[in-house]
Gaussian input, Z-matrix of N, CA and C with variables (Angstrom, degrees):
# hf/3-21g

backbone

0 1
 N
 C     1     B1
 C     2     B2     1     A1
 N     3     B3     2     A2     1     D1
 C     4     B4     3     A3     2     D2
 C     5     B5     4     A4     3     D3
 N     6     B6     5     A5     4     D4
 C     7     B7     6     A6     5     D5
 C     8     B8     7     A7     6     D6
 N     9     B9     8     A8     7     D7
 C    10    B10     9     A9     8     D8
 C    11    B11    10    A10     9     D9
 N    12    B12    11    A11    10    D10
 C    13    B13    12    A12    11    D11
 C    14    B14    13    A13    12    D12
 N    15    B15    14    A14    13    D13
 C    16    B16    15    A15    14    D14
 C    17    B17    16    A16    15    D15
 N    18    B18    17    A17    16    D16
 C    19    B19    18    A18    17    D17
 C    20    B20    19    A19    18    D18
 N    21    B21    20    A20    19    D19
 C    22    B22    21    A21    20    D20
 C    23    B23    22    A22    21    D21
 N    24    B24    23    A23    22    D22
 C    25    B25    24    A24    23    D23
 C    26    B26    25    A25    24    D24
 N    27    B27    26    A26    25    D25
 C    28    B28    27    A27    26    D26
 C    29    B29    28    A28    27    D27
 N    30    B30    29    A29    28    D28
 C    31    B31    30    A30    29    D29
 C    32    B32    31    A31    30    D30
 N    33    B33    32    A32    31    D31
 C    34    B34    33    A33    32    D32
 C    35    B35    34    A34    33    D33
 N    36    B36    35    A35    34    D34
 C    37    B37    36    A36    35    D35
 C    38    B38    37    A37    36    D36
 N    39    B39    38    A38    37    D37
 C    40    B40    39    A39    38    D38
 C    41    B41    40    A40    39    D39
 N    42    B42    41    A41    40    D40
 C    43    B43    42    A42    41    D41
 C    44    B44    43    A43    42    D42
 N    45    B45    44    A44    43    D43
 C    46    B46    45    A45    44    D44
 C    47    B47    46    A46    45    D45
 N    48    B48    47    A47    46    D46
 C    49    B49    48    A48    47    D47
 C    50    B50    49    A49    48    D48
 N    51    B51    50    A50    49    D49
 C    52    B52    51    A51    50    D50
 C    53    B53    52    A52    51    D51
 N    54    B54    53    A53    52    D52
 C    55    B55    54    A54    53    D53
 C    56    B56    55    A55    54    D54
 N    57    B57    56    A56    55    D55
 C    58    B58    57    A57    56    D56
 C    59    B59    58    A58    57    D57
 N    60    B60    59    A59    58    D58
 C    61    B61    60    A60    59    D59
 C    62    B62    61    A61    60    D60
 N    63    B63    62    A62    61    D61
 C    64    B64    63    A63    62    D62
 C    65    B65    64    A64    63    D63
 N    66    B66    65    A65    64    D64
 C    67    B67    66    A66    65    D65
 C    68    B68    67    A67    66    D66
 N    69    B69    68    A68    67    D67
 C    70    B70    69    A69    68    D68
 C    71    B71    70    A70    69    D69
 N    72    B72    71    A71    70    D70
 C    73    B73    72    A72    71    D71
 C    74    B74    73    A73    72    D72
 N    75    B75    74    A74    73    D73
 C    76    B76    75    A75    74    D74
 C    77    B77    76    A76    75    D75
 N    78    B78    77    A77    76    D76
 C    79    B79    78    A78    77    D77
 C    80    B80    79    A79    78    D78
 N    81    B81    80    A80    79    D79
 C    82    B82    81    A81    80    D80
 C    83    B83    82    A82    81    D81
 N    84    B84    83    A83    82    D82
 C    85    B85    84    A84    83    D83
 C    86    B86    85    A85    84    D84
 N    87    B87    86    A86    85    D85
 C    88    B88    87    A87    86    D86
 C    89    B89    88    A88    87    D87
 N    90    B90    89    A89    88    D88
 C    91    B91    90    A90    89    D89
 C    92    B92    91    A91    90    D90

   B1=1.4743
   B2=1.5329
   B3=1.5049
   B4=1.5345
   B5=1.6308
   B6=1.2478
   B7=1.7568
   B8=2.0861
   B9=0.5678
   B10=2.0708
   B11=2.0241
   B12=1.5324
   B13=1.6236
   B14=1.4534
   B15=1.8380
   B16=1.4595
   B17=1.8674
   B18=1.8479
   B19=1.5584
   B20=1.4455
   B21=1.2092
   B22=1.8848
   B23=1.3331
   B24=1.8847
   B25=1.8237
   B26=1.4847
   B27=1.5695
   B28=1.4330
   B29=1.7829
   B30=1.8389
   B31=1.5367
   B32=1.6633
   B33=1.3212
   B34=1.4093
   B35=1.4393
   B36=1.4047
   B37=1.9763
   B38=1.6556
   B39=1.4962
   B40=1.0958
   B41=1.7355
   B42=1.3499
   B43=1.2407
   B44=1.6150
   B45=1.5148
   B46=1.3815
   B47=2.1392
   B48=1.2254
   B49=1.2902
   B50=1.6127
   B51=1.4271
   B52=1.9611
   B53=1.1243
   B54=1.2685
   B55=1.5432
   B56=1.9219
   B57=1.4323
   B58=1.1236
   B59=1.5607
   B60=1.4422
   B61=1.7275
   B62=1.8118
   B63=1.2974
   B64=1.6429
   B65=1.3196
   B66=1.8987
   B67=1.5184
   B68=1.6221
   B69=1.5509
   B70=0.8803
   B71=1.6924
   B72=1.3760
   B73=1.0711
   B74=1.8840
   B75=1.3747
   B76=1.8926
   B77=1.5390
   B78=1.5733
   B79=1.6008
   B80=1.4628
   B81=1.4137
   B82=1.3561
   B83=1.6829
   B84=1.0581
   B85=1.2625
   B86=1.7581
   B87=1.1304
   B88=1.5106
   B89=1.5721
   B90=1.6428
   B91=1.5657
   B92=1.6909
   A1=109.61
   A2=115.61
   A3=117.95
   A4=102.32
   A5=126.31
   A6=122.62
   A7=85.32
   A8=120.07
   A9=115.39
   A10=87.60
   A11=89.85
   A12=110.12
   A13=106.49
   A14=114.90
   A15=133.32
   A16=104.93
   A17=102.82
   A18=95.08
   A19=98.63
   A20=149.59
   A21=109.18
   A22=125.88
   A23=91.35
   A24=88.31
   A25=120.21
   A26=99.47
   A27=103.15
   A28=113.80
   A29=116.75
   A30=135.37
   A31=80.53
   A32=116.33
   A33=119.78
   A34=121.51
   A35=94.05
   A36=97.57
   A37=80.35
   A38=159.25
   A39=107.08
   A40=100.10
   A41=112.64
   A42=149.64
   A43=110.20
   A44=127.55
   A45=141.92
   A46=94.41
   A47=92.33
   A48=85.39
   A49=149.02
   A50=90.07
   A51=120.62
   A52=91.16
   A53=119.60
   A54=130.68
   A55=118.08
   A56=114.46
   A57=136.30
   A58=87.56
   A59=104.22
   A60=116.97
   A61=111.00
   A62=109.28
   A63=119.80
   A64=96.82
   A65=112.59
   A66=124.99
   A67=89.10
   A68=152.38
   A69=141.65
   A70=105.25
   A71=113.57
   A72=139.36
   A73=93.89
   A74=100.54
   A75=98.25
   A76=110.99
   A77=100.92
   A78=123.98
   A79=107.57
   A80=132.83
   A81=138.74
   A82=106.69
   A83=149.21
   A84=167.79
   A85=94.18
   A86=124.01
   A87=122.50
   A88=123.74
   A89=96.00
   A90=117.67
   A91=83.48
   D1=-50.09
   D2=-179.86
   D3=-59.24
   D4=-42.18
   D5=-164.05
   D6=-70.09
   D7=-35.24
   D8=-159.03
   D9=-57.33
   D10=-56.25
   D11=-159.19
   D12=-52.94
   D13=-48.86
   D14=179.09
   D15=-54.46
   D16=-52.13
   D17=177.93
   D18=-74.13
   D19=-27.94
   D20=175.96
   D21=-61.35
   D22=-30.51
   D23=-177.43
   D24=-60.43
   D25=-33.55
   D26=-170.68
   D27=-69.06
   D28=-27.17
   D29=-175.60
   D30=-59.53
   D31=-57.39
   D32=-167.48
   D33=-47.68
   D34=-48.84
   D35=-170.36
   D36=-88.10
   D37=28.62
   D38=162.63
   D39=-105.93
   D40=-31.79
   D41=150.66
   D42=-18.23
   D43=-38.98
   D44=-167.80
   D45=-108.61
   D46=-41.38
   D47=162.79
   D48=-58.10
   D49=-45.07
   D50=165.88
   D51=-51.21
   D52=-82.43
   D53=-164.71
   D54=-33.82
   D55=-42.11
   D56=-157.71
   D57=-79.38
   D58=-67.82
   D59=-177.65
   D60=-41.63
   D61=-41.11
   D62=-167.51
   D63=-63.60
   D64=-52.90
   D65=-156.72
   D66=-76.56
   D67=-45.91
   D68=172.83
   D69=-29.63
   D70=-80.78
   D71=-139.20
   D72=-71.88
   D73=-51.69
   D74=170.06
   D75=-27.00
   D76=-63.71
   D77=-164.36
   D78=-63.54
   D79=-47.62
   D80=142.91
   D81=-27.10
   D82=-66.36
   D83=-119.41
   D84=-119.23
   D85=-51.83
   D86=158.53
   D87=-25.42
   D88=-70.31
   D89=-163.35
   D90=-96.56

């Protein structure tokens, strides 16, 4: 049960990560 819970967190933080990297790189790509 703890390993299911550990892999969403991790789908989560990588998932929040992509996003962060993309929105960096958009905003880079803006200016």
């Amino acid at each position: 049960m703890y390993r299911l819970i550990y892999d969403v967190i991790q789908l989560m933080l990588l998932l929040y990560i992509a996003i962060k990297v993309s929105d960096i790189k958009s905003n880079d790509h803006d200016r």
